[in-house]
C-alpha positions, -999 to +999 in steps of 0.1 A: -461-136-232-428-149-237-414-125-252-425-099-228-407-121-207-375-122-223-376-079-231-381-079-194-352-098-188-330-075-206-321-048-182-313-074-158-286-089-177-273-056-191-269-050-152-251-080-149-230-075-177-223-042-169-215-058-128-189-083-139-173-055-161-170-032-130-158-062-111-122-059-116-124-030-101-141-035-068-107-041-050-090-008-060-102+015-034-070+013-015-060+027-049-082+053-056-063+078-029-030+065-045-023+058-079-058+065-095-058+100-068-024+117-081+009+102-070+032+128-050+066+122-057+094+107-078+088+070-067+050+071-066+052+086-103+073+058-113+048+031-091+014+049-113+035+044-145+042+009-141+006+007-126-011+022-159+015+002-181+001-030-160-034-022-168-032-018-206-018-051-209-039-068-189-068-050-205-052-066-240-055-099-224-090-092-212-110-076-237-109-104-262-119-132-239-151-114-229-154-100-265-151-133-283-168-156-256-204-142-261-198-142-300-186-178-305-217-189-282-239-168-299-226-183-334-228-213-327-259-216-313-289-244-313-307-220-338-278-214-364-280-240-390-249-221-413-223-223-378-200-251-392-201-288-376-167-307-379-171-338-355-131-351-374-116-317-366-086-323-345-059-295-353-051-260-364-021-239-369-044-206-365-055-217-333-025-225-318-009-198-325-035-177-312-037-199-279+002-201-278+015-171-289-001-141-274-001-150-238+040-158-245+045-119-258+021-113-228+046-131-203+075-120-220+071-085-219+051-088-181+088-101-171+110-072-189+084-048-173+085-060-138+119-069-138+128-036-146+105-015-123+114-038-094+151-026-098+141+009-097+116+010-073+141-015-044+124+000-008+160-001+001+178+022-028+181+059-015+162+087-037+192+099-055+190+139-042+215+166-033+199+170-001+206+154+027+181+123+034+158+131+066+162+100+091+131+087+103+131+056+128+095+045+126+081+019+148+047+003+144+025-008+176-013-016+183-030+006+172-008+035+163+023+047+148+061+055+165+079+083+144+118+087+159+138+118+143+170+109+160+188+136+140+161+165+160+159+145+189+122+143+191+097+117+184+056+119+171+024+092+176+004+088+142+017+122+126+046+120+104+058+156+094+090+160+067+104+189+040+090+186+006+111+180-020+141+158+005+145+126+001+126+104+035+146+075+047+124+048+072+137+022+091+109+000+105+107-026+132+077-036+152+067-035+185+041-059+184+025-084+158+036-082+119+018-049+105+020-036+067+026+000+062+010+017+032+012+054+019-009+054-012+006+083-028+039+084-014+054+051-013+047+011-019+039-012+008+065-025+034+059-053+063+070-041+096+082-074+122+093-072+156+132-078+161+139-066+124+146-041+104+131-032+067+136+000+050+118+027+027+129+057+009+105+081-008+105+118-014+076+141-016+070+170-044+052+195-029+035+203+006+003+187+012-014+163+038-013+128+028-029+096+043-010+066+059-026+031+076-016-001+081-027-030+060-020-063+081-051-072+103-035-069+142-070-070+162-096-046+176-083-015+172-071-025+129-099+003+119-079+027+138-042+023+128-039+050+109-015+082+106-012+117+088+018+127+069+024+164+065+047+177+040+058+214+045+088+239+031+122+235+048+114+265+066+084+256+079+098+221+086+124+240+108+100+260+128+077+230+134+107+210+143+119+239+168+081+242+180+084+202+190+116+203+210+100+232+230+072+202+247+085+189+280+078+152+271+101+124+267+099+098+244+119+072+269+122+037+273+092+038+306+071+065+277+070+037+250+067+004+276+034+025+282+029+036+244+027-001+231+003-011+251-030-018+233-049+012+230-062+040+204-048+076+205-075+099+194-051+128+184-013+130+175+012+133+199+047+152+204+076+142+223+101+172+227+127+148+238+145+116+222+167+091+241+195+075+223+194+041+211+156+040+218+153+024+185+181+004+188+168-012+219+135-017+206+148-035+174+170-054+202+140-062+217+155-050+251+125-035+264+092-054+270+065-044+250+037-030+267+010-051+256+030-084+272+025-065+304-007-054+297-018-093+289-003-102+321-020-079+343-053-091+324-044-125+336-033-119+367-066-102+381-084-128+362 
């Protein structure tokens, strides 16, 4: 009877073996669209190198702690009269070296890697291109995304459209709370915070449609705050960009007091027309944000 019992128990802990292997891996579905899905572009290629280069080390560090943990239990176990029992044993070269050593080579070459990677992948370091960067002012509210082109003179909600293959330069403030803005196959992660300005530069290899959201929890709507990022020829980029101005809308100061008020937009929108400085002023934080408003309406007919 017991051991019918303990062959049942078998495929339970292979499944729980098998669970804890898989574990490390539970938190990379962010990943799975990004570096695991195909990167698109010179800095997301270099980002899914130093993410596979990562990896293998770590795996190195990992495999023989789960490896040798079950063996030196099952050695020296109750049953095993030949494991060796040394109650005086106090101190070993072999040992500490192998407790010592590794993990500095580990550290060592972790800190070259990073080091290295962290200067070539600095948000703030232009693509080096002969084409002329595209501008792109970009302004993060609840729940959606502000795309500025001041250079066309036109401005987009939650659809970001640029020429493959030329360089992207953001600037990013926040019209609201701290957000985080993620492109999984284009770029790294930058923080977006009201009254200052970060930057990212990426380029993208080829036309496609790629996925961007917002990482930093910032209420209800957080499921929502997402955008779409089309990458097209310069040609097409041109006509689309010509199609834009051709809309009557105007992305003014009164357009985006009523744009940052809390609310979801269920499809992307198009301003034909840009004011200047609107950036500028929102970075100045000259005009009030319309969620403040919003909050004090609330409060007021409360």
């Amino acid at each position: 009877m017991m051991l019918r019992g303990a062959r049942q128990a078998r495929p339970g802990l292979a499944r729980i073996v098998l669970t804890l292997c898989l574990l490390p891996l539970s938190g990379c579905g962010a990943l799975s669209g990004g570096f695991l899905g195909g990167a698109a572009g010179r800095i997301a290629n270099l980002e899914h190198h130093e993410f596979l280069i990562v990896s293998v080390i770590l795996v190195l560090v990992w495999l023989p702690v789960f490896i040798l943990v079950p063996l030196i239990a099952w050695h020296y176990r109750i049953s095993n009269e030949r494991a060796a029992y040394r109650p005086q044993w106090g101190f070993s070269w072999i040992l500490e070296g192998l407790i010592w050593i590794p993990p500095t080579l580990v550290v060592v070459a972790l800190s070259v890697l990073l080091v290295r990677y962290t200067t070539r992948l600095d948000p703030y370091k232009p693509v080096a291109s002969t084409v002329p960067a595209l501008q792109v002012q970009v302004v993060a509210l609840d729940w959606k995304w502000l795309f500025l082109y001041p250079a066309q003179h036109i401005a987009t909600v939650n659809q970001l459209v640029v020429p493959a293959g030329t360089p992207v330069e953001f600037q990013l403030t926040s019209g609201t709370v701290m957000q985080s803005l993620l492109m999984p196959r284009l770029a790294g992660q930058i923080f977006a915070m009201a009254g200052m300005r970060t930057r990212l530069n990426f380029e993208i290899d080829k036309p496609g449609s790629y996925f961007g959201e917002n990482t930093q929890y910032n209420g209800d709507g957080f499921h929502a705050d997402k955008f779409t990022i089309q990458a097209m020829t310069a040609p097409d980029f041109s006509s689309w960009v010509a199609q834009a101005q051709t809309s009557g809308t105007s992305m003014d100061a009164a357009a985006y007091q009523n744009l940052s008020r809390q609310s979801l937009v269920d499809h992307p929108l198009v301003f034909g027309q840009l004011a200047p400085d609107l950036f500028k002023d929102i970075l100045a934080q000259k005009i009030q944000p319309g969620y403040l408003a919003q909050h004090h309406e609330a409060g007021a007919h409360g």
